[in-house]
N, C-alpha and C positions, 0 to 999 in steps of 0.2 A: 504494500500500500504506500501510495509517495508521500502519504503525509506520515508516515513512522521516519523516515528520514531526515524530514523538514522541521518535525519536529524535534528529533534528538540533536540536530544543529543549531537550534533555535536555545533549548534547554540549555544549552554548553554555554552559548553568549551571554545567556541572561546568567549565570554562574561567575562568569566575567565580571559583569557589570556589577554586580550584588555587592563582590568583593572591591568595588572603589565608586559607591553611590553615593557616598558622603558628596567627598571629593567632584566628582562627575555635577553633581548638584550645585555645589557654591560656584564651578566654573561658569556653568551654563547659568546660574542667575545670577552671576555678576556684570555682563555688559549690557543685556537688556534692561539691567535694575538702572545701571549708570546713565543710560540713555534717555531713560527713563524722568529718574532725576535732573536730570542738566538738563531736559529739554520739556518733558512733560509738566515739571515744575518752575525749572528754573527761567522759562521762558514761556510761560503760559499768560503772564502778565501783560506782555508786550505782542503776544497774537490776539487773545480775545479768542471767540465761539469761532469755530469752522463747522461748517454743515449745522450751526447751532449747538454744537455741543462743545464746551468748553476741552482747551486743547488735550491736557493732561488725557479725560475720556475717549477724545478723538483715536489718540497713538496706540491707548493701551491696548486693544484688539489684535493691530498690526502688530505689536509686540510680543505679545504669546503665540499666533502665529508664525512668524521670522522664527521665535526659537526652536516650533516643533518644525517647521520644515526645515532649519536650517542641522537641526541636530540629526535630522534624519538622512536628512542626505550628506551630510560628513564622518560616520556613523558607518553607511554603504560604503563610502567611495574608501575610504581610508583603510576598513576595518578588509574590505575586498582587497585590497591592494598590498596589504599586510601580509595578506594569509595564500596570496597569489606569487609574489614577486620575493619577500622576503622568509618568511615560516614556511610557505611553503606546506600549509596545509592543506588548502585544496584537491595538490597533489594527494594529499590523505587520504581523505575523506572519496578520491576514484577508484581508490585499491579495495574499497569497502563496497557493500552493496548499497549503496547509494548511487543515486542516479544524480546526474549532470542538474535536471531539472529540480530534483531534490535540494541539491546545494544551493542552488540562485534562489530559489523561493525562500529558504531559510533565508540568506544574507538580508533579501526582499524582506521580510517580516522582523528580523532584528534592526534594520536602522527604521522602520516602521514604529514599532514598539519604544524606540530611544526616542524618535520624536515625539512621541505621544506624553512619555515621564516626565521629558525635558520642560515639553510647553505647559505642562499640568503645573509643575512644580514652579514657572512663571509665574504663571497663570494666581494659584496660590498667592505669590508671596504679595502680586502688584493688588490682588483683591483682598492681603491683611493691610495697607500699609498706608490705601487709595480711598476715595471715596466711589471707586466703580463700583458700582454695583448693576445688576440685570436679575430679571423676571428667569425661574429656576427653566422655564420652557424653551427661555433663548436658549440655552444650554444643549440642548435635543438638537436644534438648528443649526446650532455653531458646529455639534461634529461633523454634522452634514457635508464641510465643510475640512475642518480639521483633520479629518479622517482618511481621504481620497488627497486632499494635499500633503502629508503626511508619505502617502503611498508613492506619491508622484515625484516626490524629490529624492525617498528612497532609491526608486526603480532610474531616474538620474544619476543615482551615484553609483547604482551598480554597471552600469553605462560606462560611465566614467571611469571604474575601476576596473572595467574586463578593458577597454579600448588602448588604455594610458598606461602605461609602463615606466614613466617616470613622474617622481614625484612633483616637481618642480611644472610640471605640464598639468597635474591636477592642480595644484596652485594657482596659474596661471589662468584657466578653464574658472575656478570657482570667482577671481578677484574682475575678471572682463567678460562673464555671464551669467554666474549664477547671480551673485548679491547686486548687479545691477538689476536683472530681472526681480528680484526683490525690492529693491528701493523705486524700480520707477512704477510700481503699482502701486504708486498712493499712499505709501506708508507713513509719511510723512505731511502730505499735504492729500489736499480733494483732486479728482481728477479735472476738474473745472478747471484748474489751473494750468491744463494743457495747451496750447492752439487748438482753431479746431480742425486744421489741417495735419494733427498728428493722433488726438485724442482717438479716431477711429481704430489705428492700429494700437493701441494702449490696451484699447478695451479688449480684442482682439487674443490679446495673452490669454493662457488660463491662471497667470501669476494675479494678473488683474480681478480676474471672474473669484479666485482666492482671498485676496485681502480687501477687495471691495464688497464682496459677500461677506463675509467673516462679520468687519466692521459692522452693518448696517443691521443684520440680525442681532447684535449684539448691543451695540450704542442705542438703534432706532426702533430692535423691531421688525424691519420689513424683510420679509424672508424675498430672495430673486431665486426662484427654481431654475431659469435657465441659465446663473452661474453658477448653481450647483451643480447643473448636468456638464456645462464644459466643464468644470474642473475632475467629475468623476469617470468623464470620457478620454480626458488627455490621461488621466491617471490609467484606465484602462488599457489605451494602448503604449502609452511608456513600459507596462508590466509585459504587455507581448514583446516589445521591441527588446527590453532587457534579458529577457529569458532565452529571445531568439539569438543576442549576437553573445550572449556568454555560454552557447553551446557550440555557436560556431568557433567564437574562440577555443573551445578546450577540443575542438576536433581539429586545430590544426596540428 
């Protein structure tokens, strides 16, 4: 059965993880806390309301998502690229009766699962510390959301980690495409703020359909079903395309 495999890889990481969660935690809420800070606070004075909602509540959305997609997909790429290039456990884990497809879906499902602690644990600390607060139903809504983007930047890194053989090139890849594709979906500001000879393509991302969903359920309330479905469509076939080129890969 392929999920006895997926899961016993799955088992092992979170075993991993268990053993430096402390640590792994204070990392991961430390620079969204700081950003947080310096700019949700520290310059909330000098913005006033965006979309009506005072700045501080604007970001914080954007901010717990950045962390679970960003932790998911560095998570994938890294933790794949480790176990590929250096340990060399991969190689393991073929000698076993485990299948090619077995292993990717595990990797798939552990930076999945990082994302998910990572952004809770955000998520958490901005809602003891903050006056946000949300209706326990946005909640339901927001994973809608959380959950397929979460998937989607996993199934990115595992992309990333079958394709890239050096580290200094996954670097590279995450600093002139990933976190741009994160900041220019609004994380910072409203999409209004674009031209309207670019906002077309903005919206167009499913980075966008992401933190502009997330937000709105969350701040406002209004659920958008059709950014729900791009972002759980693009999440869909990111997971075929990742499966597909890290079999090709280990078949060559």
């Amino acid at each position: 059965m392929i999920l006895q495999g997926t899961l016993a890889i799955w088992q092992r990481d979170m075993l991993i993880l268990r053993r430096s969660i402390i640590s792994e935690l204070v990392a991961v809420v430390a620079y969204p806390l700081t950003i947080y800070l310096a700019f949700g606070i520290g310059m909330q004075s000098y913005i006033g309301l965006v979309d009506g909602a005072p700045y501080s509540l604007f970001i914080a959305p954007g901010l717990i998502t950045m962390t679970a997609v960003s932790a998911a997909y560095n998570e994938s790429v890294w933790s794949l690229w480790f176990h590929r290039r250096v340990q060399f456990t991969i190689e393991s884990y073929r000698v076993t009766p485990i299948s090619v497809s077995e292993i990717v879906i595990a990797k798939i499902l552990t930076g999945f699962t990082h994302g998910i602690i990572k952004g809770c644990a955000v998520g958490l600390v901005i809602f003891a510390i903050t006056p946000f607060r949300f209706p326990l139903e946005h909640l339901f809504y927001y994973l809608l959301f959380l959950i397929p983007g979460s998937a989607l930047f996993s199934c990115a890194g595992i992309i990333s980690g079958t394709v890239m053989d050096k580290p200094e090139t996954i670097g590279k890849v995450e600093a002139v495409l990933v976190m741009p594709l994160i900041f220019m979906s609004g994380l910072f500001f409203p999409l209004s703020s674009y031209p309207p000879s670019v906002i077309s393509w903005v919206r167009a991302l499913p980075t966008t359909a992401l933190f502009e969903g997330a937000r709105r359920i969350l701040v406002a309330g209004e659920m958008q079903p059709i950014s729900a479905l791009q972002v759980s469509v693009s999440a869909a076939l990111a997971f075929i395309a990742a499966v597909a080129i890290f079999r090709k890969k280990m078949a060559e």
